[in-house]
C-alpha positions as a Markdown table, in Angstrom:
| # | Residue | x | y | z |
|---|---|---|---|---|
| 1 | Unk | 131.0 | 277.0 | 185.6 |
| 2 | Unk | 127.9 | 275.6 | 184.3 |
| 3 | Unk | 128.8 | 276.4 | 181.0 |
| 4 | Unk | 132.2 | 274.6 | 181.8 |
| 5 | Unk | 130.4 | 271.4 | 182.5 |
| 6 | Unk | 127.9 | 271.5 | 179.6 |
| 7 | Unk | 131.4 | 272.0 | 177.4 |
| 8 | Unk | 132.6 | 268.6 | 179.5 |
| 9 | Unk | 129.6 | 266.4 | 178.9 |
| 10 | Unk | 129.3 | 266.9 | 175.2 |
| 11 | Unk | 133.2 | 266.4 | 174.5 |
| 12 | Unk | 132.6 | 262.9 | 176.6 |
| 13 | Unk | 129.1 | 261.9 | 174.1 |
| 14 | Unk | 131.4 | 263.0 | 171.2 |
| 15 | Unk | 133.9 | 260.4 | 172.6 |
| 16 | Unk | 132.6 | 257.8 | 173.4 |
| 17 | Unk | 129.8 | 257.5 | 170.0 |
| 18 | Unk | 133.4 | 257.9 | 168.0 |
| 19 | Unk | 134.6 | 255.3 | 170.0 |
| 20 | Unk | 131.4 | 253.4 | 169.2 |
| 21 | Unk | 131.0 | 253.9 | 165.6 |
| 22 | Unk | 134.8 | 253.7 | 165.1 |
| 23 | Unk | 134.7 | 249.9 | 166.4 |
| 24 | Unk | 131.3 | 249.1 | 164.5 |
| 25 | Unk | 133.1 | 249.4 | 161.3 |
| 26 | Unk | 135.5 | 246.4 | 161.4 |
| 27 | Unk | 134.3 | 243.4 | 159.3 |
| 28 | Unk | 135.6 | 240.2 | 158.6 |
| 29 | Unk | 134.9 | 237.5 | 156.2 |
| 30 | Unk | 136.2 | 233.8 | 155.7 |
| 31 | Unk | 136.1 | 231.4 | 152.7 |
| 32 | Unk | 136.3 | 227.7 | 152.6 |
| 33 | Unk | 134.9 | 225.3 | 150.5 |
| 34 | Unk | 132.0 | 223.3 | 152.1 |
| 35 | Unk | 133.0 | 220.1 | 150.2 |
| 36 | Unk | 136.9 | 219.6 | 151.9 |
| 37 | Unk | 137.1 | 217.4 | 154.8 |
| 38 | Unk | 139.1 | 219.0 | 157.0 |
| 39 | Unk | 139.7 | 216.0 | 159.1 |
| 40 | Unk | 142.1 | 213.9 | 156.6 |
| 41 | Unk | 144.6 | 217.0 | 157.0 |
| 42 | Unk | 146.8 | 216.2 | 160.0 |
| 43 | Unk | 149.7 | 218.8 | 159.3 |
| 44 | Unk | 150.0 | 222.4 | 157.9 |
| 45 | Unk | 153.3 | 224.4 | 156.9 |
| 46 | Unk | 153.9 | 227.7 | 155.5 |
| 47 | Unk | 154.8 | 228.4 | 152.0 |
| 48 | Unk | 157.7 | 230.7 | 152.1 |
| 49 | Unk | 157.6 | 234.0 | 149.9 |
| 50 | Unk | 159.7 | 234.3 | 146.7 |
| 51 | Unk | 161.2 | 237.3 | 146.5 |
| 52 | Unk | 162.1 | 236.5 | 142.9 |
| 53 | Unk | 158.8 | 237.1 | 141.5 |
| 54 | Unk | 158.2 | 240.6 | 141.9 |
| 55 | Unk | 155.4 | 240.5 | 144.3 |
| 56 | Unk | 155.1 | 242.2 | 146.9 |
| 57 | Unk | 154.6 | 240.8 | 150.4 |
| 58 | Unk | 151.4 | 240.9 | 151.9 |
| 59 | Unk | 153.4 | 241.6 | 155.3 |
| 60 | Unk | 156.3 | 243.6 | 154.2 |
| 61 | Unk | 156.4 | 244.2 | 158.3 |
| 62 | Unk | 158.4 | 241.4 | 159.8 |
| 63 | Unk | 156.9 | 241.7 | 163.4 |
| 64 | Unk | 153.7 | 241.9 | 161.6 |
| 65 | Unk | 154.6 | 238.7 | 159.4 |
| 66 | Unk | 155.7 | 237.3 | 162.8 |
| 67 | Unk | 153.0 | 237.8 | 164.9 |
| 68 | Unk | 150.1 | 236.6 | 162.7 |
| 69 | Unk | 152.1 | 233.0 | 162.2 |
| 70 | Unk | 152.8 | 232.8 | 165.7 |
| 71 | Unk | 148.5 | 232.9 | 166.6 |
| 72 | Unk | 148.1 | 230.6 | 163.5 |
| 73 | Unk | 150.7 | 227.8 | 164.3 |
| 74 | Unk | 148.6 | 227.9 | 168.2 |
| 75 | Unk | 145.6 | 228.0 | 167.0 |
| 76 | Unk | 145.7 | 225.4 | 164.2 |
| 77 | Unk | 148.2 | 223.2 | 166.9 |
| 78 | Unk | 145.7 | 223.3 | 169.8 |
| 79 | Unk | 143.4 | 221.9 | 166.8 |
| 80 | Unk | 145.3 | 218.9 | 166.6 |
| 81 | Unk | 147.4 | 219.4 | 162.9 |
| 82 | Unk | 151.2 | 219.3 | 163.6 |
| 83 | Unk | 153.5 | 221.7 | 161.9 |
| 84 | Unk | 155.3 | 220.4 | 159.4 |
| 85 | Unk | 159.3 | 221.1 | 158.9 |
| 86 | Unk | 158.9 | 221.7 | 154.9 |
């Protein structure tokens, strides 16, 4: 029984430090250049893909494609730009 319970608490710190170190590893970086002043932009549009070049699609997942516009047209609306119909 003992033995049992030993087994248990190691299989829960083996859990939880994956769980840990897993969600240490994500990163992210931004770029912009310090010189643009973002306040004479007062609309933003999306630049649609052409699948007549031969590249391939950064988000060849719709839903995926979908999703991150959705978060970026709120987040850059509640900013003040308005989206424009080009």
């Amino acid at each position: 029984m003992e033995q049992l319970k030993s087994k248990q608490i190691i299989l829960t710190i083996t859990l939880v430090g994956c769980t840990i170190l897993g969600c240490s590893t994500i990163k992210t970086y931004s770029d912009s250049d310090p010189h643009t002043n973002f306040a004479e932009y007062h609309t933003f549009a999306w630049k649609p893909f052409n699948k007549d070049q031969n590249l391939e699609s950064p988000l060849q997942n719709p839903l995926v494609d979908k999703r991150i516009k959705t978060v970026v047209d709120r987040e850059l609306i509640s900013k003040g730009l308005k989206k424009s119909g080009c």
